[in-house]
C-alpha positions in Angstrom: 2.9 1.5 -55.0 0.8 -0.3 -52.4 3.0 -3.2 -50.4 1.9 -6.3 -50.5 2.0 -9.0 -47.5 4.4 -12.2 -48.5 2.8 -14.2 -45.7 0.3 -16.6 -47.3 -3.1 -15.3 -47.2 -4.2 -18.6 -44.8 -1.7 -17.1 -42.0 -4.6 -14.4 -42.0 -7.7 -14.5 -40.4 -11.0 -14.7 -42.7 -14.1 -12.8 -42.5 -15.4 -14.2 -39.6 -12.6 -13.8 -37.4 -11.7 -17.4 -37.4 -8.0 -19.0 -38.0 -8.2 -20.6 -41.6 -5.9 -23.3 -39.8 -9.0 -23.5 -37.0 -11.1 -23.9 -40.1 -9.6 -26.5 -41.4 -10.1 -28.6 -38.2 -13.1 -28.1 -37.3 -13.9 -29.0 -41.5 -11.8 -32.6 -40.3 -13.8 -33.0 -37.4 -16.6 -32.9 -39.6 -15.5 -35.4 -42.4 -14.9 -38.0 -39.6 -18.3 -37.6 -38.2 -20.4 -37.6 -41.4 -18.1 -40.8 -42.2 -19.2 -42.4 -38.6 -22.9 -40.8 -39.6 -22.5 -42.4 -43.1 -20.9 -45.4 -41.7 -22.5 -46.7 -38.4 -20.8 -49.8 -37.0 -22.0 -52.8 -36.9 -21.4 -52.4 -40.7 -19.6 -50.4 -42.7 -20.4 -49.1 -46.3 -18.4 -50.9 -49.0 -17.5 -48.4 -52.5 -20.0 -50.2 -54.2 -22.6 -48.6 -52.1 -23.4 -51.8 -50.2 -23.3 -52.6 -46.1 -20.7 -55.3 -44.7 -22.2 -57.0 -41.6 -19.7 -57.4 -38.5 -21.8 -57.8 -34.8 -21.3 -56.1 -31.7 -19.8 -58.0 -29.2 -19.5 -57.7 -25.1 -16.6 -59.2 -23.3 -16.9 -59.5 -19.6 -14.4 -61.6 -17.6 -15.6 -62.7 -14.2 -13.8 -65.4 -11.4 -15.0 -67.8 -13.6 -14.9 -67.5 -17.0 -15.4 -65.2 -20.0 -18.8 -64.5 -21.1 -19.2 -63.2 -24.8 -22.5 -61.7 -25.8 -23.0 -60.8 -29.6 -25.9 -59.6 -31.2 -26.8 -61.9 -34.2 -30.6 -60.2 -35.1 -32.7 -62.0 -37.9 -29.7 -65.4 -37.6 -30.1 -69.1 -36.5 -28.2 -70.7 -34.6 -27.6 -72.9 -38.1 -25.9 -69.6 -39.4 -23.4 -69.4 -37.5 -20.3 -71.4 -36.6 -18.4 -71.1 -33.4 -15.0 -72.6 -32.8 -11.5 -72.2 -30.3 -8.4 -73.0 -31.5 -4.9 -72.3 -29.2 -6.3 -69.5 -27.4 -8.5 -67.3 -30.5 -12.3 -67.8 -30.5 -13.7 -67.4 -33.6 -17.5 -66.6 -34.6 -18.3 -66.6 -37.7 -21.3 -66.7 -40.2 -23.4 -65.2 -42.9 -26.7 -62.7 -42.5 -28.8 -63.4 -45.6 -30.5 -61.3 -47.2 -34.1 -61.6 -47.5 -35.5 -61.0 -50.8 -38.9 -61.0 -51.7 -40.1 -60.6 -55.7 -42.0 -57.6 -55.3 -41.3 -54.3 -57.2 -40.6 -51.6 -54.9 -38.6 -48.4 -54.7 -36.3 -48.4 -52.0 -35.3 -44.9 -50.7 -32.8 -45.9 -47.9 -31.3 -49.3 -46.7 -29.8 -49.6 -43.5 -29.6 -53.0 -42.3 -26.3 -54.7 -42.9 -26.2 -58.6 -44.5 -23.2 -60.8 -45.5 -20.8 -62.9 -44.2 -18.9 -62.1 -41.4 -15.8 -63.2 -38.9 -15.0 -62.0 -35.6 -11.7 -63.7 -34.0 -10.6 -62.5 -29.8 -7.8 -63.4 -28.5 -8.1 -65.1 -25.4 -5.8 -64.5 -22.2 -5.5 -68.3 -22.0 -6.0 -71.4 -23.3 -9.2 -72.9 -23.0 -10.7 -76.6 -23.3 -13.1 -76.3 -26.2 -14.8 -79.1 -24.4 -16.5 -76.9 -22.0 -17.0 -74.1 -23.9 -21.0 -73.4 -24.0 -22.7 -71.4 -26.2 -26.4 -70.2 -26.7 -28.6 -68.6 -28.8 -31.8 -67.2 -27.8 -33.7 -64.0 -29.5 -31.2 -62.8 -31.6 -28.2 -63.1 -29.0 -25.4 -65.4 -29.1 -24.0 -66.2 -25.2 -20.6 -67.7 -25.1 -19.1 -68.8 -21.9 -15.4 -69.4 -22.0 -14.5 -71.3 -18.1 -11.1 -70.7 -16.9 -9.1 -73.3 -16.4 -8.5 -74.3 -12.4 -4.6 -73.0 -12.9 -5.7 -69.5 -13.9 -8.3 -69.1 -10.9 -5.4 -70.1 -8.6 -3.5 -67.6 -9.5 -6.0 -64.7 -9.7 -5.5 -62.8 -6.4 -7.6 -59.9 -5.1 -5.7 -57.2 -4.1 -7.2 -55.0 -1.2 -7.5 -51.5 -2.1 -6.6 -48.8 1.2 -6.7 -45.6 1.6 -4.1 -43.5 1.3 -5.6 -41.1 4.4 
């Protein structure tokens, strides 16, 4: 009688040489990038099939203020709403979709429409009355100043060497 191995047959290497445990995460890895593939941000694909819309957004801080860039294509300024409250900035609005009555067979849709909301924490509190914001091809610029007591106490510390 022929004996048999009692170790599970994925402790064992397959045909190709390759750990089965190796296998399975390289087969992982490439789950989560055919869902990043299948799912690009700024939207994300909802079990229905459809795209949520959410925009990208830059956050710089300078000496002066915070400057917010999002990228709002085919919007109006009239689509969107822009308020502070405490220290959260909050844009929000909706991407419509535009429909035209014609009869045609889509094969792939990839832009993203809805309503959205995108809320940042700020590191401070700021005076909504100075907060300015513009939209101009598709971008919205925010500019969030700091107030005079956080400049004061933003110091630059020098950098030496250690040689």
């Amino acid at each position: 009688m022929k004996a048999r191995s009692l170790l599970p047959s994925l402790w064992h290497k397959d045909e190709s040489g390759e750990s089965p445990f190796l296998a399975l995460h390289h087969e992982i890895d490439r789950v989560f990038d055919n869902f990043r593939r299948g799912a690009p941000w700024p939207g994300f694909r909802l079990p229905n099939g459809g795209v949520r819309f959410a925009p990208l957004m830059d956050v710089v801080e300078t000496d002066k203020a915070i400057e917010i860039d999002a990228e709002l294509p085919g919007m109006t300024e009239k689509d969107i709403d822009v308020s502070v409250v405490d220290n959260v900035l909050t844009v929000k609005g909706e991407k419509k979709e535009e429909k035209e009555e014609k009869e045609a067979d889509y094969h792939m849709v990839e832009r993203s429409y809805g309503a959205f909301t995108r809320s940042l924490t700020l590191p401070y509190e700021v005076d909504a009355s100075k907060v300015d914001a513009k939209f101009d091809k598709g971008v919205l610029k925010i500019t969030l100043p700091k107030p005079a007591e956080v400049k004061a106490k933003t110091k630059k510390i020098k950098i030496k060497s250690a040689a």
